[in-house]
C-alpha positions in Angstrom: 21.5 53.0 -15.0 18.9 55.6 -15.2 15.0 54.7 -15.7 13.8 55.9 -19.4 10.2 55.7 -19.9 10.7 55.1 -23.3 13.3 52.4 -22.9 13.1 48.9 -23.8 11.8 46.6 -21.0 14.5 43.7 -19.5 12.1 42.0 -17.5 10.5 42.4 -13.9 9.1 45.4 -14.8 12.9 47.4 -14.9 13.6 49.4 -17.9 16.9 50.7 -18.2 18.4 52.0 -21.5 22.1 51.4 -22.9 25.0 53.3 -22.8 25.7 55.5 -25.9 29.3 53.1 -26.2 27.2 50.1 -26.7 24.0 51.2 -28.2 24.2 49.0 -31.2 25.5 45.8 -29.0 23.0 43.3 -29.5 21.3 42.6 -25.9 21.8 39.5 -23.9 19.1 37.8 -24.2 19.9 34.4 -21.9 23.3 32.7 -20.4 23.2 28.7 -20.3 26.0 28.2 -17.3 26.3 24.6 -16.5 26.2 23.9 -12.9 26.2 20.9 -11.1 25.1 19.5 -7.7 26.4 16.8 -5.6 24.7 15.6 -2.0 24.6 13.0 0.1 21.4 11.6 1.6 21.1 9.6 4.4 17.5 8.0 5.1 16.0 7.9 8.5 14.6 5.4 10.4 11.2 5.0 8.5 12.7 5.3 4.5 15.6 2.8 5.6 13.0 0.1 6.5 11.2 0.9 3.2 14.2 0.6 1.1 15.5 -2.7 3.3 12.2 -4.3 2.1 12.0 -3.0 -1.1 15.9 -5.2 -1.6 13.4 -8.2 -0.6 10.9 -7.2 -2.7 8.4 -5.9 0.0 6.9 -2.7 0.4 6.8 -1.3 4.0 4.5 1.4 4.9 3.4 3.4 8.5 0.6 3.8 10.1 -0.6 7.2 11.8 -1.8 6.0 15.2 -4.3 9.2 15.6 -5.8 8.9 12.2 -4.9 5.6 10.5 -3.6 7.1 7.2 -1.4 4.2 6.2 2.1 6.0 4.4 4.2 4.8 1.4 6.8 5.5 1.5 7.1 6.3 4.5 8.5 9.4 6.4 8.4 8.9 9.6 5.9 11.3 10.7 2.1 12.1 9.8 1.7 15.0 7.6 -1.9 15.3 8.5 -1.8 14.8 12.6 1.9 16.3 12.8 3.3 13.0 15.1 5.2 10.4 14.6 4.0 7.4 12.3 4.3 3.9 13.8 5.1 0.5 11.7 6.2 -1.3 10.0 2.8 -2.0 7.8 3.5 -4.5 5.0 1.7 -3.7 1.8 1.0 -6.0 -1.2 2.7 -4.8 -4.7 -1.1 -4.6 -6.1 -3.1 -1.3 -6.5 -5.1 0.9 -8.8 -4.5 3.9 -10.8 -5.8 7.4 -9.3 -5.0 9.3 -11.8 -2.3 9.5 -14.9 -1.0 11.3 -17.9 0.5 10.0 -21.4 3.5 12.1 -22.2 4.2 12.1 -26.0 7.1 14.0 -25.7 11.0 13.1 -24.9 12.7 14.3 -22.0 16.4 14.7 -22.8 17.0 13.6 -19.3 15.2 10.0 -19.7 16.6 8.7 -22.9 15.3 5.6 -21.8 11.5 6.5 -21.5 10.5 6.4 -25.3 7.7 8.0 -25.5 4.4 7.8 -25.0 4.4 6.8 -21.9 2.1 6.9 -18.8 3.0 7.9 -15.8 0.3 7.2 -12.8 -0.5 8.3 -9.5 -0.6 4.2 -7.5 -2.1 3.5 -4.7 -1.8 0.4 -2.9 -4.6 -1.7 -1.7 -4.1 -0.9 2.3 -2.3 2.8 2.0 -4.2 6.0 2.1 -2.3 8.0 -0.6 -0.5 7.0 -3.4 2.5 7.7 -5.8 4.2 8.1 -8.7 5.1 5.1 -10.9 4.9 4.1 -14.8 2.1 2.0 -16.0 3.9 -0.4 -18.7 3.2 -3.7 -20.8 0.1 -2.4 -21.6 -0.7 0.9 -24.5 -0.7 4.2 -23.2 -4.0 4.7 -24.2 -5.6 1.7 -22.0 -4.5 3.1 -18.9 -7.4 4.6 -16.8 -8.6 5.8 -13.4 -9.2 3.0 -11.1 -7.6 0.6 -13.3 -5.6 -1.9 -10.9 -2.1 -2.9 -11.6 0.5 -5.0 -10.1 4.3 -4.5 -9.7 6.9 -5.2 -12.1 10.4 -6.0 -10.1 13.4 -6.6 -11.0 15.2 -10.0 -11.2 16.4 -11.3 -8.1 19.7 -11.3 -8.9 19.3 -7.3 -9.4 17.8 -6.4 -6.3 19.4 -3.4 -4.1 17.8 -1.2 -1.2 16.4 1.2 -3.9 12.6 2.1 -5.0 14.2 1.4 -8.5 13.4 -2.2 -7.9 9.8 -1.8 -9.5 10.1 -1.6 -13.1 6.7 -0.4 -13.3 2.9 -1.4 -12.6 1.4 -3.2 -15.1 -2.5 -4.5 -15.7 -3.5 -7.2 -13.4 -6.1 -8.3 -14.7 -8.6 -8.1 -12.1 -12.1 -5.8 -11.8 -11.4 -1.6 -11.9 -11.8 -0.1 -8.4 -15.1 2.2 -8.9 -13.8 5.9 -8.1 -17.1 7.6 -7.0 -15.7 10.3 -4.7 -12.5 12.3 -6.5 -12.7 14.6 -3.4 -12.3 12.3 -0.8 -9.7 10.0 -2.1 -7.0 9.4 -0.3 -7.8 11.5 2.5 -8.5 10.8 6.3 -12.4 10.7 7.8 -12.4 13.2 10.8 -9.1 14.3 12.9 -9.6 12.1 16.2 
């Protein structure tokens, strides 16, 4: 189509202007086109053990042998030295809060998550970077930075090799952690 500089913009910058035999069409303005994805993943070495532990309600990290980043869950390789991670490293289901946000909105996808709900950045005491969990039996508004928390699993009987097994994290109880250094949490002390 030719380029009018008095057309009507589409997007990306592209003008174009309409045929005379559909001038008065009304314009598409979006297509919904329902698509759907299936995949199979297969966990390696690392993620397997994590997910065998998590079925007996363990957590199992790695360790970077150059810089002693502890990783959960694991992947099998250090994403700050580039090599291989060793383990396992058993964590305890305890932690703080590093950061969170209240969503007071649904998500169509989630029927189950009524909202508000908070959903925190964990990290467990021993591992060098956290993530992503719900903070629950507690209200929304209570949760804060450095706040610890413990994990909520499922019943015994419910168990499978899935990170689904924690519920949530919920108040323990016990003294905040003191966050004095946003900028270094989380993150290693000099690259041996």
């Amino acid at each position: 189509m030719p380029v009018d500089p008095d057309s009507t913009p589409v997007g990306l910058g592209v003008e174009v202007t309409a045929p005379a035999s559909i001038a008065d069409v009304e314009m598409v303005q979006r297509v919904r086109t329902p698509i759907r994805i299936e995949y199979t993943y297969t966990p390696g070495r690392a993620l397997s053990a994590y997910l065998r532990g998590m079925a007996e309600k363990r957590i199992v990290a790695e360790r970077c042998p150059r810089t002693g980043q502890v990783f959960v869950p694991p992947r099998g390789v250090s994403p700050m030295a580039g090599i291989p991670t060793v383990g396992p490293v058993e964590l305890p289901d305890v932690g703080y809060v590093e950061s969170f946000n209240i969503t007071r909105v649904p998500i169509a996808t989630r029927p189950d998550l009524e909202p508000p709900y908070c959903s925190a950045w964990i990290v467990l005491d021993g591992a060098s970077v956290g993530f992503m969990g719900l903070v629950i039996n507690c209200e929304p508004e209570s949760v804060r930075m450095g706040m610890r928390v413990k994990a909520v699993w499922k019943p015994d009987d419910e168990l499978e090799k899935s990170a689904t097994n924690i519920l949530g994290w919920e108040p323990s109880g016990e003294p905040d952690v003191e966050i004095s250094d946003i900028e270094t949490i989380g993150r290693p002390g000099d690259l041996q």
